[in-house]
C-alpha positions in Angstrom: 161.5 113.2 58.0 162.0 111.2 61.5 160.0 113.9 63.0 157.1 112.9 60.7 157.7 109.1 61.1 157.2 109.3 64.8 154.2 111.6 64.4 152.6 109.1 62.1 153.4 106.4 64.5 152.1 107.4 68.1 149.0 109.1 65.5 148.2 105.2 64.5 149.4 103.9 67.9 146.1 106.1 69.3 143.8 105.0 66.6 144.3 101.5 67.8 144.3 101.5 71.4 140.8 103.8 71.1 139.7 101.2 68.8 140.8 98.2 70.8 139.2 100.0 73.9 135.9 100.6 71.9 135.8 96.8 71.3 136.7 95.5 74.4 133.7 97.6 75.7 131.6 96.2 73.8 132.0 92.8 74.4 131.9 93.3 78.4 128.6 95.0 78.0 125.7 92.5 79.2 123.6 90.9 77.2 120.0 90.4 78.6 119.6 86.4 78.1 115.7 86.7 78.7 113.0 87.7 76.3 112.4 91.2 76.4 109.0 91.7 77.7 105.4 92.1 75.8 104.7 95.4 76.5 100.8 94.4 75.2 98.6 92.2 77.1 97.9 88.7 74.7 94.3 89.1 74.0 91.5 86.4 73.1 88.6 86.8 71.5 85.2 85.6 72.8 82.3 85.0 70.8 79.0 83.5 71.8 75.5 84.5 73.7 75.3 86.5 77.1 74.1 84.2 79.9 74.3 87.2 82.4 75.8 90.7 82.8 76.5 93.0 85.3 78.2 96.6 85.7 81.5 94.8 86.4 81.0 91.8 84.0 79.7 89.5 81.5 79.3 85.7 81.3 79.4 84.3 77.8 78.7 80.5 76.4 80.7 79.7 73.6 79.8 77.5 71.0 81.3 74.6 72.6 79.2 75.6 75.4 81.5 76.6 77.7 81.4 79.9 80.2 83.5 82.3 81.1 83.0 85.4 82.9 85.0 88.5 81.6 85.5 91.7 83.6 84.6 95.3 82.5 86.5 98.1 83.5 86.6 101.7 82.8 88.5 101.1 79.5 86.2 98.6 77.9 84.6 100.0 74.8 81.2 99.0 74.6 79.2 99.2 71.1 76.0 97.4 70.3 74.3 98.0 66.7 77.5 99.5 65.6 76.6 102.5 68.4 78.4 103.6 71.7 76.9 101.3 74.6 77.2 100.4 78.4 76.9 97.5 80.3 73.2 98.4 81.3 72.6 97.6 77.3 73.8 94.0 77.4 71.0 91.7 77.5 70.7 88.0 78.2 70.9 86.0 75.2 72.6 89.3 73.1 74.9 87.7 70.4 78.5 89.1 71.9 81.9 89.7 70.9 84.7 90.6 73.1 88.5 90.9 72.2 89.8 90.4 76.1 93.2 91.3 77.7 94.6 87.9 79.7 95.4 88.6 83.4 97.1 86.7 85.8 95.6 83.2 85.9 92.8 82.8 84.0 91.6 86.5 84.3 90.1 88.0 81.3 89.4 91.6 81.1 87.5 93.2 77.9 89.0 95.3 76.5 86.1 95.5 73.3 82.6 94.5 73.1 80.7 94.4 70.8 76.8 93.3 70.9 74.8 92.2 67.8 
């Protein structure tokens, strides 16, 4: 019966120090105090008329009538009258759409546009 006893004993005397160790772990782990990252870009979206395009980019005015000039890269989509499209197709004064990933500063690349 003693035999048992003692068993029992160093058996729950294990249980806790794992546990104990488990914990204390777990609270010496670090804990990241900064906002994880956005892994997606933020993204605006740009509607208004084309006041001049290129192969690389397109300026739009807004209807507060001001410009900005977006960048298009290899990855933009381009779709006018609902069809596949490229740059070549965008025409001064085309009614425009473009969702646009924000760079560093004031950068804007499109990501989507779409001409009326």
């Amino acid at each position: 019966m003693r035999k048992n006893f003692r068993m029992l004993t160093l058996g729950l005397g294990l249980v806790l120090a794992t546990s104990l160790l488990v914990i204390g772990q777990a609270r010496h782990q670090p804990q990241n105090s900064e906002p994880a990252v956005q892994m997606e870009a933020q993204t605006v979206t740009i509607d208004g008329k084309v006041s001049a395009v290129s192969e690389t980019s397109v300026t739009v005015v807004d209807a507060k009538k001001a410009e900005k000039t977006i960048t298009i890269d290899k990855n933009t989509k381009i779709t006018k009258g609902g069809k596949a499209a490229t740059a070549a197709d965008i025409k001064a004064d085309d009614a425009i759409v473009i969702v646009a990933a924000k760079g560093e500063g004031d950068a804007l690349t499109a990501i989507s546009i779409k001409v009326s």
